[in-house]
C-alpha positions in Angstrom: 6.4 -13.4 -2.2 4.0 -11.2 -3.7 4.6 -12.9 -7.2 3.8 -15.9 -5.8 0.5 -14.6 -4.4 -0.8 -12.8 -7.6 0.2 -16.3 -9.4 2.8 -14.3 -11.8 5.3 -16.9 -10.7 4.0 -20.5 -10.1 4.7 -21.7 -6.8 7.0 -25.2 -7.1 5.7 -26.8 -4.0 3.3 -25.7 -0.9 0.1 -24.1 -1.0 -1.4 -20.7 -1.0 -4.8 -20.5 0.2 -7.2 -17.6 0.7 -10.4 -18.6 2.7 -9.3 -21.8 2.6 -9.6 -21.8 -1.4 -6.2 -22.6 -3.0 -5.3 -19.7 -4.8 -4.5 -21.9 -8.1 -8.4 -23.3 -8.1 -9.1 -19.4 -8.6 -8.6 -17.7 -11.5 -6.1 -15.5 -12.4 -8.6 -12.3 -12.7 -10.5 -13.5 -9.6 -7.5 -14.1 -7.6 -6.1 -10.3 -8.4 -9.7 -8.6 -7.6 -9.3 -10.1 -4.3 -6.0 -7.7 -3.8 -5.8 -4.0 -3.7 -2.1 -2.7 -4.5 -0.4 0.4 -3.8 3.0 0.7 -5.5 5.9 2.4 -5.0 5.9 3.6 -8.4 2.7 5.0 -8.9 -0.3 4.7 -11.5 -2.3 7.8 -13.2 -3.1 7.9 -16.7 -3.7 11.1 -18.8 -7.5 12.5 -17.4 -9.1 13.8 -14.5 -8.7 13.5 -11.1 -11.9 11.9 -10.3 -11.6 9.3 -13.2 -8.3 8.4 -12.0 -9.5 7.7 -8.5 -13.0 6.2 -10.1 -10.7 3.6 -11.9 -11.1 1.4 -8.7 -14.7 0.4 -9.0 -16.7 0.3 -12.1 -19.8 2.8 -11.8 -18.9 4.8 -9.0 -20.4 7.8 -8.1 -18.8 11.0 -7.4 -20.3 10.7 -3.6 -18.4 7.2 -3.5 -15.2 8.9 -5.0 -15.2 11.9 -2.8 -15.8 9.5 0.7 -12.3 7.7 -1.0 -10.2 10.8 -1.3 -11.4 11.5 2.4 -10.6 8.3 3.5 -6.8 8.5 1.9 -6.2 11.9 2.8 -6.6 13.3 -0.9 -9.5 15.3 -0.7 -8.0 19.1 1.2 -5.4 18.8 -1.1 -7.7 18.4 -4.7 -10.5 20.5 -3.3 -7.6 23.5 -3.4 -6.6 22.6 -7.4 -8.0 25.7 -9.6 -10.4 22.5 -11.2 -10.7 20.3 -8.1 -11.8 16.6 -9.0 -11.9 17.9 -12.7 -8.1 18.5 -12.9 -6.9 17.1 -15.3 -3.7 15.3 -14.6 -1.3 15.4 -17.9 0.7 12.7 -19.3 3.3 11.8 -16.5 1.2 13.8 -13.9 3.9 15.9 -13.8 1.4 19.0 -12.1 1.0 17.3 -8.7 4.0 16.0 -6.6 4.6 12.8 -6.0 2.9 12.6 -2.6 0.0 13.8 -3.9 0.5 10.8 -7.1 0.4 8.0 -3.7 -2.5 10.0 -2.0 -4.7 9.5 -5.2 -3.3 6.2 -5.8 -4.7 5.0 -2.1 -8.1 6.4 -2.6 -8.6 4.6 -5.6 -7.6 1.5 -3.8 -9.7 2.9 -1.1 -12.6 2.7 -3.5 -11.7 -0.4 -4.7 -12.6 -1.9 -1.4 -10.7 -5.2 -1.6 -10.4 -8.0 1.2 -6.5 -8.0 0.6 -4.0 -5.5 0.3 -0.5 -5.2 -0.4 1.6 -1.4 0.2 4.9 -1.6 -2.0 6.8 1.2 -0.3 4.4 3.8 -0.7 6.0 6.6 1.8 9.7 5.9 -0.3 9.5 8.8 -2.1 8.1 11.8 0.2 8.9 14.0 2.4 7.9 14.0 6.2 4.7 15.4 6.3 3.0 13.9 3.6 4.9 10.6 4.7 2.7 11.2 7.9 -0.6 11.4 5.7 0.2 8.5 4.0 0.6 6.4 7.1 -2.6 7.9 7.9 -4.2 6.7 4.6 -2.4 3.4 4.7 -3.8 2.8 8.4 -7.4 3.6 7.5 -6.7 1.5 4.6 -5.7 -1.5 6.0 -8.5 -1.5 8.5 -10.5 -4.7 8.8 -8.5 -6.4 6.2 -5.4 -8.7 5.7 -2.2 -6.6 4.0 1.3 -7.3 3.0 3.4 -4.0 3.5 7.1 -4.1 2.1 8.7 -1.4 4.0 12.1 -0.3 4.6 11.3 2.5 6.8 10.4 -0.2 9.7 7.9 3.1 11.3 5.2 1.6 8.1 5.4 -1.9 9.7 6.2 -2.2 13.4 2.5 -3.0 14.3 2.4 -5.8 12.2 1.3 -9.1 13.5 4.0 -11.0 11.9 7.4 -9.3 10.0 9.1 -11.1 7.8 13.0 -10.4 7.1 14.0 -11.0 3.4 17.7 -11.3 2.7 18.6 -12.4 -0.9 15.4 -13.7 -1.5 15.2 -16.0 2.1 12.9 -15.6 5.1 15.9 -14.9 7.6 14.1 -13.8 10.4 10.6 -13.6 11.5 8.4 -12.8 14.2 6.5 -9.6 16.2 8.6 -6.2 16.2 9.0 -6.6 20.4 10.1 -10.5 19.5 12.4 -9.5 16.7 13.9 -6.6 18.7 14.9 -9.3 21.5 16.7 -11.9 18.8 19.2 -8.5 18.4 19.4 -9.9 14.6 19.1 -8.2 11.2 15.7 -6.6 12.0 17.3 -5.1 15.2 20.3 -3.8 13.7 17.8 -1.8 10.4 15.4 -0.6 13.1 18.2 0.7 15.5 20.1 2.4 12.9 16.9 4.1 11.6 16.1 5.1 15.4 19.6 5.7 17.1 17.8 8.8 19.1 15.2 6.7 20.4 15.3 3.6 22.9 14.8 0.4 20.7 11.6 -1.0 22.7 
C-alpha cells in the first residue's frame, strides 16, 4: 500500500487521490514532499546532530530545529550529550541507541512538517520506556494530519479511524478497533494475545 502511494509501484487499476488531485497528475518529487516517513530502519548520516535533524527542511534555523527535538521528545536526551546538538553522530551512529536513532528520526520529520505521514514500525526495536516516548512523539506528530501507521504492536494503532488487516498481501479485515474487536477475527485474536491480562474492549 505504501508503494502504491509513493508511486514506486504503478497502481493497475483504481485511483489514488490526494485533495482530490490523482496522485499520477503529480509528480513523482511533489507527490513524496507531500509525505513525511518514519522507518523502522532508521536514517542518520555521518555529522552532527543538528544537521541530521535540519535535513527535514532546507534553511532551518537552529530555533526551528530545537522546537522539533521538543516536539519528538529528542531534546532532554541531546541537551545531556558532552556536545549537545553538535554531536557528532559517526558512521552507523553507533554512539546513541537505537531509540534515540527513532527519536531524531521523528523530529526531523517533525521539522519537515508534511500534510501526510506514514510510521513504519517505529517503536519495533525499543525498549518500554522509550517505546512510551515514541508514542508520545508519534502522537504529537500525527496531529492535525492524515497518517498511515504499520504496526504490529496494535497499542501504536488502536485509535485509528479505520485499521486495515493485511494477510499475504489482502485487505482481510477492516474497520474501527471497537468494530474489529466485535467481528472476533484476525485483528481480535493479535490484539488479545498481545493483551491476555487486560479485558479486550
Amino acid at each position: 500500500i505504501i508503494n502504491l502511494l509513493m508511486r514506486f509501484y504503478e497502481l493497475n487499476n483504481g485511483k489514488i487521490t490526494i485533495d482530490n488531485l490523482d496522485t499520477r497528475a503529480m509528480s513523482r518529487q511533489d507527490l513524496r514532499t507531500t509525505f513525511g516517513m518514519v522507518l523502522q530502519d532508521t536514517w542518520l548520516f555521518n555529522g552532527k546532530i543538528k544537521d541530521n535533524i535540519a535535513y527535514g527542511k532546507n534553511g532551518a534555523t537552529d530555533e526551528e530545529i530545537f522546537s522539533a527535538a521538543k516536539t519528538a521528545r529528542a531534546d532532554h536526551f541531546i541537551r545531556t550529550l558532552p556536545d549537545g546538538y553538535e554531536t557528532v553522530l559517526n558512521e552507523e551512529a553507533s554512539n546513541i541507541s537505537q531509540g534515540q536513532k527513532q527519536l531524531i528520526t521523528i523530529a526531523r520529520a517533525v521539522l519537515a512538517d508534511p500534510p501526510i505521514m506514514i510510521l513504519d514500525e517505529a517503536t519495533s526495536s525499543v525498549d518500554t520506556r522509550t517505546e512510551l516516548l515514541i508514542q508520545q512523539a508519534m502522537t504529537r506528530l500525527m496531529e492535525g494530519r492524515t497518517s498511515f501507521v504499520i504496526a504490529h504492536r496494535l497499542s501504536t494503532i488502536q485509535g485509528a479511524d479505520l485499521i486495515l488487516v493485511m494477510d499475504q498481501g489482502k485487505v482481510i479485515e477492516q474497520g474501527t478497533h471497537e468494530q474489529l474487536i466485535e467481528e472476533k477475527g484476525l485483528y481480535a485474536d493479535l490484539y488479545n494475545s498481545q493483551f491476555s491480562d487486560k479485558p479486550a474492549g
